[in-house]
C-alpha positions as CSV (number, residue, x, y, z in Angstrom):
1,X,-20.3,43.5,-51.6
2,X,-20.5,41.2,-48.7
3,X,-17.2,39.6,-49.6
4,X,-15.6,42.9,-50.2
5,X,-17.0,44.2,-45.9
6,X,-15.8,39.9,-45.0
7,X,-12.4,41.2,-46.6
8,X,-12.2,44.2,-44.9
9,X,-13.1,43.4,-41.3
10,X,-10.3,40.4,-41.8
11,X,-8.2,43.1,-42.3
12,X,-9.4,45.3,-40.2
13,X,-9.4,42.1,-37.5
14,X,-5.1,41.9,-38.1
15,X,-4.4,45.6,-36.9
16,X,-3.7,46.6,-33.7
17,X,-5.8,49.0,-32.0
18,X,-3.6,51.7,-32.7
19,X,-3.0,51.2,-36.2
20,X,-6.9,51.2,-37.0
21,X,-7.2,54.5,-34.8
22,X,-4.1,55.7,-37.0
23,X,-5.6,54.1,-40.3
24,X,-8.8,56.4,-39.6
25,X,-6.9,59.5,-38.8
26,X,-4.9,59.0,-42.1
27,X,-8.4,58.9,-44.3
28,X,-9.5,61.7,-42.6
29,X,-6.7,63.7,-43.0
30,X,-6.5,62.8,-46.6
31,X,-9.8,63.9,-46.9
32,X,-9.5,67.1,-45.4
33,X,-6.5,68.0,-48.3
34,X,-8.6,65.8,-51.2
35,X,-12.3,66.3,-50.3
36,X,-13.2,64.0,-53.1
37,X,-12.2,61.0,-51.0
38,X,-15.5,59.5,-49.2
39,X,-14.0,60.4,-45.5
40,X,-17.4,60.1,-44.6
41,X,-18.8,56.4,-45.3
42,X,-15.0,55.3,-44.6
43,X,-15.3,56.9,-41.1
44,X,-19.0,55.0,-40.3
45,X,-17.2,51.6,-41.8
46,X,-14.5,52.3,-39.4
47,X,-16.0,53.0,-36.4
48,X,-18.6,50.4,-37.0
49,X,-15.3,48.3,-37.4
50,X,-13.4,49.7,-34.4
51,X,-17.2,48.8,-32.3
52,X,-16.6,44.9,-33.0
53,X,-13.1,44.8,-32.3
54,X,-13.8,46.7,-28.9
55,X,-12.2,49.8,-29.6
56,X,-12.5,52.9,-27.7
57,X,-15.1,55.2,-29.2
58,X,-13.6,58.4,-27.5
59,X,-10.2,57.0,-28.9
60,X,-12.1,56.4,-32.5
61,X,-13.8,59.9,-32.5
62,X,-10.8,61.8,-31.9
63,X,-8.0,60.2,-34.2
64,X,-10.8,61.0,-36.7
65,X,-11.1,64.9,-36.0
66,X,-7.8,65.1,-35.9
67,X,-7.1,64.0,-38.9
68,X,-9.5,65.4,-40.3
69,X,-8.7,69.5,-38.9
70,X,-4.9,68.7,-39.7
71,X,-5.7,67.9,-43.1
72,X,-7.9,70.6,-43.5
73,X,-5.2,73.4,-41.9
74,X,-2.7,72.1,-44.1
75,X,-5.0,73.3,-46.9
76,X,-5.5,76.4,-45.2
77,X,-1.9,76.8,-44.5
78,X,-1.1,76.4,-48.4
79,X,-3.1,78.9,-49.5
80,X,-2.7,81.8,-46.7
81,X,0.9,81.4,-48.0
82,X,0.3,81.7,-51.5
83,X,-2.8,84.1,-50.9
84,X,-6.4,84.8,-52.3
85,X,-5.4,86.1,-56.0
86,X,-4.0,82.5,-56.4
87,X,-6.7,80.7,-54.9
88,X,-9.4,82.6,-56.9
89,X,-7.2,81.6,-59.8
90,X,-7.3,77.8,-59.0
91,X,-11.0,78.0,-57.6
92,X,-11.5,79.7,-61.1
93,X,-10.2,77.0,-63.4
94,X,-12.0,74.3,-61.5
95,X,-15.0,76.4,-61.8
96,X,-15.8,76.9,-58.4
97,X,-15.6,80.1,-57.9
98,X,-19.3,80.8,-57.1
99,X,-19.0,78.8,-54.3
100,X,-16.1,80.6,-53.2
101,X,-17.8,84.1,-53.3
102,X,-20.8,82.4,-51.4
103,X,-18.2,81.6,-48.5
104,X,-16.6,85.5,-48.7
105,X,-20.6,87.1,-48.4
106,X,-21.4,84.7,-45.3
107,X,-18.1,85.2,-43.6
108,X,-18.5,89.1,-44.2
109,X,-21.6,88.7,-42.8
110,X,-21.8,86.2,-40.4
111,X,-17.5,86.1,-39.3
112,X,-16.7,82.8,-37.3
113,X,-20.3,81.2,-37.6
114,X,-19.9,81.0,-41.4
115,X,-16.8,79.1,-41.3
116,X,-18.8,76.6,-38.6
117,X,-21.8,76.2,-40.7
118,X,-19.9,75.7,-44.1
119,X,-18.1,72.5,-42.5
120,X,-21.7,71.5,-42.9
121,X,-22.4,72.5,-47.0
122,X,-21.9,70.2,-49.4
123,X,-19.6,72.3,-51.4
124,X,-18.4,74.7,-49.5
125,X,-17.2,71.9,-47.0
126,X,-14.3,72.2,-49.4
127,X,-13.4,75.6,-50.1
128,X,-13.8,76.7,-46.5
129,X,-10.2,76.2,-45.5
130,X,-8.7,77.8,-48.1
131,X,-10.6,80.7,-48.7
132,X,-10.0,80.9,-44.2
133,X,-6.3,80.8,-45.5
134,X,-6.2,83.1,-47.9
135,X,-8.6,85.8,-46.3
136,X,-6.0,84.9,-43.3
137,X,-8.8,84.5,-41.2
138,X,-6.3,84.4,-37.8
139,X,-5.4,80.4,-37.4
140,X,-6.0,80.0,-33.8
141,X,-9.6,80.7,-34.3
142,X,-9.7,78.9,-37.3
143,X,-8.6,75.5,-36.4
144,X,-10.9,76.3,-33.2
145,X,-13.9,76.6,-35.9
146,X,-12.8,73.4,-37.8
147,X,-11.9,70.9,-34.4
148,X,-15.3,72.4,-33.1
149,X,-17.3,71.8,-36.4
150,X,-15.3,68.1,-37.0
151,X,-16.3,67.5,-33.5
152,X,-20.2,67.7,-33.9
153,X,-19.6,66.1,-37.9
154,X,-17.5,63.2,-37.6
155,X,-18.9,62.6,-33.9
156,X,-22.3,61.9,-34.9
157,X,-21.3,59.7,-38.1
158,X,-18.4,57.7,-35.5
159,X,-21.5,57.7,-32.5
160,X,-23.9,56.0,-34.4
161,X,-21.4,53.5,-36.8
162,X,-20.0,52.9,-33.0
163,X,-23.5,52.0,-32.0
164,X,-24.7,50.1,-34.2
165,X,-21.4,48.2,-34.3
166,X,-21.0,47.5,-30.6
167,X,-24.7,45.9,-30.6
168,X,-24.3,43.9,-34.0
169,X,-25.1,40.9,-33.0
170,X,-28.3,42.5,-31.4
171,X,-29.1,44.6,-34.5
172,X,-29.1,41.4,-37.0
173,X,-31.7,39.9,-34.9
């Protein structure tokens, strides 16, 4: 495994700034359209990464929300077009649908607040953009929720990779 993180930061080492704020955006938005990909872990390698090559950490943060609400309203955007009888129907055959009438109850009784707090489940991390699409839960407000929710997610997770990776040298000690 260490070869595999020696590899990496060489890599890592040969990008511009840019490109590794860019690279992070890109997993995160690829996350937000396949959740299955481990956006997570790949964001606290990166911004640990981003740390020792002196990176920005407001600069790190934010390519990473980004990504991450754009990926996640380009799932919401697919299915407000196509609409909720089609996503139950996909949710269905990849048997999720319990999850998807949990989301329905707490939005019904909870409106905006549910979509914030379900950024946060396990689960319905995943089928809270579409089912905000194809409810058509109003966009605006929406990506609000999401670039609000990403904020506090992926800012915590980039803060303390950032941390620990700005003081390194420090932290092996």
């Amino acid at each position: 495994m260490s070869a595999f993180l020696d590899t990496l930061q060489d890599w890592v080492a040969t990008l511009p700034i840019g490109g590794l704020y860019a690279v992070l955006g890109v997993i995160a938005f690829i996350e937000g359209i396949f959740p299955p990909v481990p956006a997570d872990v790949v964001v606290a390698l990166g911004s640990f990464l981003a740390a020792r090559r002196g990176a920005s950490f407001t600069a790190t943060a934010a390519s990473i929300v980004i990504g991450s609400v754009a990926g996640a309203m380009v799932v919401y955007a697919v299915a407000r077009r196509f609409g909720a009888e089609w996503l139950h129907e996909r949710l269905k055959k990849a048997g999720i649908d319990n999850l998807e009438q949990r989301l329905e109850v707490m939005y019904s009784e909870y409106g905006m607040t549910a979509l914030f707090v379900s950024r946060f489940l396990p689960g319905l991390r995943a089928v809270t953009p579409p089912m905000a699409g194809a409810t058509r839960i109003p966009p605006i407000r929406t990506t609000f929720v999401f670039l609000l929710a990403s904020s506090v997610w992926y800012g915590a997770i980039a803060w303390i990779a950032f941390t620990v990776g700005d003081d390194w040298v420090q932290m092996q000690r």
